[in-house]
C-alpha positions as CSV (number, residue, x, y, z in Angstrom):
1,X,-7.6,30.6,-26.0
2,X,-9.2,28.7,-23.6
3,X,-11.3,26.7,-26.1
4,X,-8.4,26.3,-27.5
5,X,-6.7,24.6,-24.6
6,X,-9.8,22.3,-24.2
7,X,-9.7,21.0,-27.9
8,X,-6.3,20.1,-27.2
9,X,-7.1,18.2,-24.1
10,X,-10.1,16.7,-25.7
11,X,-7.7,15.4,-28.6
12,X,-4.8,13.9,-26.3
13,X,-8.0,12.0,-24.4
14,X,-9.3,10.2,-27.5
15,X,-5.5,9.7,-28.4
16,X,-5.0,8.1,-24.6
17,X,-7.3,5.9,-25.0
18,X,-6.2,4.4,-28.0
19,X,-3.0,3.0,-25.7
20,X,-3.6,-0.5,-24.2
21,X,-1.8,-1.2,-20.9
22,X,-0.3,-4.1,-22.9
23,X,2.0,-1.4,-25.5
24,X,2.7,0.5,-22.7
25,X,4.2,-1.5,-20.4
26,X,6.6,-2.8,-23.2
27,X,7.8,1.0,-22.9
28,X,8.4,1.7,-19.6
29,X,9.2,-1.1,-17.8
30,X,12.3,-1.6,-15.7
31,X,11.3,-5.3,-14.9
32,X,11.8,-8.5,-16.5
33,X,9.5,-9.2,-19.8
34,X,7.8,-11.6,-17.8
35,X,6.8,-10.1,-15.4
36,X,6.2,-6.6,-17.4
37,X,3.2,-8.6,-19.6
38,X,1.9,-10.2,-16.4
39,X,1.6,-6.7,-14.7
40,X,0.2,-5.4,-17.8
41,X,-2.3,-8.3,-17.9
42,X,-3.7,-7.9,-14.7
43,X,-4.2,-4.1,-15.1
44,X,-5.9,-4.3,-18.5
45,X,-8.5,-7.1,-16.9
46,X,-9.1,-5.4,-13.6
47,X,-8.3,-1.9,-13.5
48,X,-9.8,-1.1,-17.9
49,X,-10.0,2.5,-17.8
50,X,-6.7,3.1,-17.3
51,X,-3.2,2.8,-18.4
52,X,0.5,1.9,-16.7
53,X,2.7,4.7,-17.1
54,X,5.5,3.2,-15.7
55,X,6.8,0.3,-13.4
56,X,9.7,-0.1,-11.1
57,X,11.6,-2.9,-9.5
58,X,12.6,-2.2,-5.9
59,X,14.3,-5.7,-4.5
60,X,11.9,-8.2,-5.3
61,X,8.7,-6.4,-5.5
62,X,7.6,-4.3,-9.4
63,X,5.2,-1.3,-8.5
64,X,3.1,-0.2,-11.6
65,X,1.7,3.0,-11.8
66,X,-1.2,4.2,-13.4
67,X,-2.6,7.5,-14.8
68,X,-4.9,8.1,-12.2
69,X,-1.7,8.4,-9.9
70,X,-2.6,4.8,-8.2
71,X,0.0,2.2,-8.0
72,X,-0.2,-1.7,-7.2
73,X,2.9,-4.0,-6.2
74,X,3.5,-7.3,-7.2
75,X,5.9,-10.0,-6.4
76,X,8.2,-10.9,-9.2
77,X,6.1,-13.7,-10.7
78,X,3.1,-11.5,-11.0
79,X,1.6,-12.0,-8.1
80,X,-0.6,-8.5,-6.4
81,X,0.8,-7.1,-2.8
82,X,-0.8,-4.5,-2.3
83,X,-2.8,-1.6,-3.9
84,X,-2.2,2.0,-3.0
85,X,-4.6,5.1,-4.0
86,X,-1.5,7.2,-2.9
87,X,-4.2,9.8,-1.3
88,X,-1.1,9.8,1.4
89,X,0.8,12.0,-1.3
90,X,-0.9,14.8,-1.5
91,X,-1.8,14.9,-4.9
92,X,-5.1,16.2,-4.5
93,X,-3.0,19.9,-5.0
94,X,-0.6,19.5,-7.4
95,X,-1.1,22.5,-9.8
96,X,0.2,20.3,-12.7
97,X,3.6,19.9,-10.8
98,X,6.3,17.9,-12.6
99,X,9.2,16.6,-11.4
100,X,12.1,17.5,-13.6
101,X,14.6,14.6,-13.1
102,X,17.1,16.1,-15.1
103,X,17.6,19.5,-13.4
104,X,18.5,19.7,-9.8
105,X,18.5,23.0,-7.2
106,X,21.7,23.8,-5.6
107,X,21.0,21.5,-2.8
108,X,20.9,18.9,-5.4
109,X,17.0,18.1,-4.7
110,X,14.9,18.4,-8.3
111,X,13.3,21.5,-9.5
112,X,9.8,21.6,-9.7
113,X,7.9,23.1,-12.9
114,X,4.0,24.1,-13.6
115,X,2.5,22.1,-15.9
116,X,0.3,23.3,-18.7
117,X,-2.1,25.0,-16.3
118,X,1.1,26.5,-14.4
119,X,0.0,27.6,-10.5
120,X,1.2,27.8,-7.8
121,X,1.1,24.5,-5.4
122,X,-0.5,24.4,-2.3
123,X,-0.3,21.8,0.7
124,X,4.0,21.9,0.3
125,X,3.6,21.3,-3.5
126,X,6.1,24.7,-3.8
127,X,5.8,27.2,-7.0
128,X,5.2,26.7,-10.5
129,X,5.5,28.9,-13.4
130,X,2.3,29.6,-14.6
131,X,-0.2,32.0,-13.1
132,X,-1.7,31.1,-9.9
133,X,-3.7,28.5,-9.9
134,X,-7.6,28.7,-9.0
135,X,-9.8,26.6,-7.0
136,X,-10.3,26.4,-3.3
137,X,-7.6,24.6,-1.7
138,X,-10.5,23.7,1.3
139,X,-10.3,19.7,-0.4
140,X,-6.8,19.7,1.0
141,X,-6.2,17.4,3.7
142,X,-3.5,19.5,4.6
143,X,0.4,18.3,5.1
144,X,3.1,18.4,3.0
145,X,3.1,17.4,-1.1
146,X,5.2,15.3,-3.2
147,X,4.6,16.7,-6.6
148,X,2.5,14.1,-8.8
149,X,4.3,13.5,-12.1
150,X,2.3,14.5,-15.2
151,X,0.7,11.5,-17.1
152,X,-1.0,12.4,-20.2
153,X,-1.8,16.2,-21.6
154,X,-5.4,15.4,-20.4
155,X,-4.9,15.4,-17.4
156,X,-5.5,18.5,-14.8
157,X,-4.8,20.3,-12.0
158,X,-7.4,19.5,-9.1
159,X,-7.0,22.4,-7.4
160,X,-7.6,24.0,-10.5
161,X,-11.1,22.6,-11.3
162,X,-14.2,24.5,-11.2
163,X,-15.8,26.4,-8.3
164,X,-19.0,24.0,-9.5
165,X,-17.3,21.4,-9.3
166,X,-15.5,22.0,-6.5
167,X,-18.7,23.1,-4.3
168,X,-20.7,19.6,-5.5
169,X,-17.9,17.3,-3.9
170,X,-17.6,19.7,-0.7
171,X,-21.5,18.8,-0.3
172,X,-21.3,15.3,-1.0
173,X,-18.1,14.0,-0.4
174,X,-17.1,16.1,2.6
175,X,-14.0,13.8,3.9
176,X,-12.9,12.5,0.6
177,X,-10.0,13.2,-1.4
178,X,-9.0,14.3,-4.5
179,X,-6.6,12.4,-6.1
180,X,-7.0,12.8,-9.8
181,X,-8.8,14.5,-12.6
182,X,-8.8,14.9,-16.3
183,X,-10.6,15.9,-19.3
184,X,-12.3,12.6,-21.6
185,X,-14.7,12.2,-24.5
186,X,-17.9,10.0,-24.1
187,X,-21.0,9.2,-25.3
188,X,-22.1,12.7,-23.2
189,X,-19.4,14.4,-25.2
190,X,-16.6,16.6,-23.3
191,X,-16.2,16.0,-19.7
192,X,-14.4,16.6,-16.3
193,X,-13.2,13.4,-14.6
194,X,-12.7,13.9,-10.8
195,X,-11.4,11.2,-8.7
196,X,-11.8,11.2,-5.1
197,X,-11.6,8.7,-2.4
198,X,-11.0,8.1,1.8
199,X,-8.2,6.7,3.0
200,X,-7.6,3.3,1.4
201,X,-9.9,2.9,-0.5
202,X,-10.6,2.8,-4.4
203,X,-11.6,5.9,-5.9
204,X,-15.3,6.8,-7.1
205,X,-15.0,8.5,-9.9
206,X,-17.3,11.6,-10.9
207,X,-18.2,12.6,-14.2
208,X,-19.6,16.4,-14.9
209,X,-20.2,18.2,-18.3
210,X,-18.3,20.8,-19.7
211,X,-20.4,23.1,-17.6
212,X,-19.2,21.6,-14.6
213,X,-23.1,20.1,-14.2
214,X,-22.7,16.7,-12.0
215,X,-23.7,13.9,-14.5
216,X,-23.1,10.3,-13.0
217,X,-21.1,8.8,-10.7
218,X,-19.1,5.5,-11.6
219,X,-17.4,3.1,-9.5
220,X,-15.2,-0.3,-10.4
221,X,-17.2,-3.4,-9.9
222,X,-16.7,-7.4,-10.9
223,X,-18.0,-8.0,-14.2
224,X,-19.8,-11.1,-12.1
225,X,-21.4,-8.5,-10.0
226,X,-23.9,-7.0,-13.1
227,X,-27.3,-8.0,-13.2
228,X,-28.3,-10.9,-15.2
229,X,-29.8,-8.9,-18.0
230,X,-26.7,-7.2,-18.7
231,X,-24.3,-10.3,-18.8
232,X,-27.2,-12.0,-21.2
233,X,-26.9,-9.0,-23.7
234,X,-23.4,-9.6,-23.6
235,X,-23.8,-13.1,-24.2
236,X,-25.9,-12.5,-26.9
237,X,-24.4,-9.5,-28.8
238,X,-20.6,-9.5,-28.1
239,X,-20.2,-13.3,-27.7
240,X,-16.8,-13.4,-29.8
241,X,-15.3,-10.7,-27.5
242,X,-13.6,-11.3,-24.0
243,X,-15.0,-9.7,-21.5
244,X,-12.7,-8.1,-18.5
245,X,-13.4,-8.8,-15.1
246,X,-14.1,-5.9,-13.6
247,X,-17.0,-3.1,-15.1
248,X,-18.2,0.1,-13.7
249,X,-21.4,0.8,-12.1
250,X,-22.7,4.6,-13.1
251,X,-24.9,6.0,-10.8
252,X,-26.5,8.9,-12.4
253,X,-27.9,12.1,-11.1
254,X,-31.7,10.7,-11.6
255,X,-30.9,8.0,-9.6
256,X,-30.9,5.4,-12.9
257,X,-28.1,2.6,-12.7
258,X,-26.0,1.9,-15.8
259,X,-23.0,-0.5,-16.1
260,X,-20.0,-0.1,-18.3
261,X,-18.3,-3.2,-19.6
262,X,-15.0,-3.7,-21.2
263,X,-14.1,-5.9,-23.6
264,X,-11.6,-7.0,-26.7
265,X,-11.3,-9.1,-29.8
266,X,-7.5,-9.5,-30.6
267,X,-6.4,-5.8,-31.0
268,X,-9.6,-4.2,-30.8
269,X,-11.0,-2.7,-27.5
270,X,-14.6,-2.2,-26.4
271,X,-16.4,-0.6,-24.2
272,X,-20.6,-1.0,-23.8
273,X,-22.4,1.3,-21.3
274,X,-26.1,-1.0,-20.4
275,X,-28.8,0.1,-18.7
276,X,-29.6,-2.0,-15.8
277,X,-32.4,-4.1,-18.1
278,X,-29.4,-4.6,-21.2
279,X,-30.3,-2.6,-23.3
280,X,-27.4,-0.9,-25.1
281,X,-26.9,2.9,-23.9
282,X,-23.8,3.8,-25.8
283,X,-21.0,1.4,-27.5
284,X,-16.9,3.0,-28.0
């Protein structure tokens, strides 16, 4: 059953990325067309790996939200206020809760249900329906939850993950929350996709096998930022495509440095992983 469960992740992953920030923002957006496809622009050139799931209008400021649970607010033209990892939230021990808007409790608040790993919330996050979930809750910054709404089937509860996993970002991220995780296909195959992050800033993200083994570490860069060598393989391999402007730098767990670049030719969407001298370690 449970490899079961894991296929099925694996397969909504590939399926999620197939979705450009572009096609979903003419789904789910409550703000002017305008607007919606300059939102959608700026996500898909600075925040690549991942998608809008929905964006709101509130007055004169459009806050898009993105799978990772982030959001960023704009002015009506376009223009970024502010970005917000949402750490404040208390997502970091949802259990897979989702917020069923169409079913209220008697007090007329929304009922809560487990998602498809169930458990039982912790941190305020209240009961779902599943069994309990697993995990040490010791992340958990403590204070009351919010509920994070469920993005894609890929995604997972973080106070569900691992003890592995759980015991590698004690060690080396003591003070850092979790925000987000998720199951994803790469070059390495099946793997667990743990955000965490301090206060206000950006998450890093980390990346473990299916064994819960630490593999690399990646956080968002400008694509100006990449060594020389990488931007000339670019140059000279995937000159027809447009590059976005921000990569990721891997840090793996021998110390190596890889970048990740993103890039598109009309429809189609790229993404290189370089070694730090450009040479090609693995092209999606």
């Amino acid at each position: 059953m449970k490899k079961l469960i894991f296929s099925v992740l694996a397969l909504a992953a590939v399926m999620v990325s197939c979705t450009s920030n572009e096609e979903l923002a003419a789904g789910v957006s409550s703000a002017s067309g305008s607007t919606s496809a300059t939102v959608a622009a700026y996500v898909a050139e600075n925040y690549p790996a991942t998608t809008i799931v929905s964006t709101t209008t509130s007055g004169s400021v459009v806050t898009a939200t993105l799978n990772t649970g982030e959001t960023l607010s704009f002015t009506k033209n376009g223009s970024l206020i502010s970005y917000s990892n949402n750490a404040v939230e208390g997502i970091d021990a949802d259990s897979l809760i989702v917020t069923d808007s169409t079913s209220t409790d008697s007090e007329g608040r929304p009922h809560h249900r487990g998602g498809h790993g169930g458990g039982r919330g912790h941190g305020g996050h209240g009961e779902g329906e599943g069994p309990e979930g697993h995990g040490p809750d010791s992340l958990q910054a403590g204070g009351e939850g919010h509920g994070h709404p469920r993005h894609f089937e890929n995604e997972i509860a973080v106070d569900s993950l691992p003890v592995i996993v759980n015991d590698y970002i004690l060690a080396n991220y003591s003070g850092y929350k979790v925000i987000h995780a998720q199951v994803d296909t790469i070059c390495q195959g099946i793997v667990t996709e743990v955000l965490v992050c301090t206060t206000a800033t950006e998450p890093v993200k980390l990346v473990f096998d299916a064994s819960g083994v630490y593999l690399f570490k990646a956080q968002r860069i400008k694509y100006a930022d990449v060594p020389a060598e990488v931007s000339a393989a670019v140059t000279a391999n995937y000159s027809t495509y447009s590059v976005k402007k921000r990569s990721e730098k891997f840090t793996l767990a021998d110390g190596s440095i890889q970048y990740k670049v993103f890039m598109s030719l009309d429809s189609t969407r790229k993404s290189v992983t370089f070694n730090a001298d450009g040479t090609v370690s693995c092209e999606k």
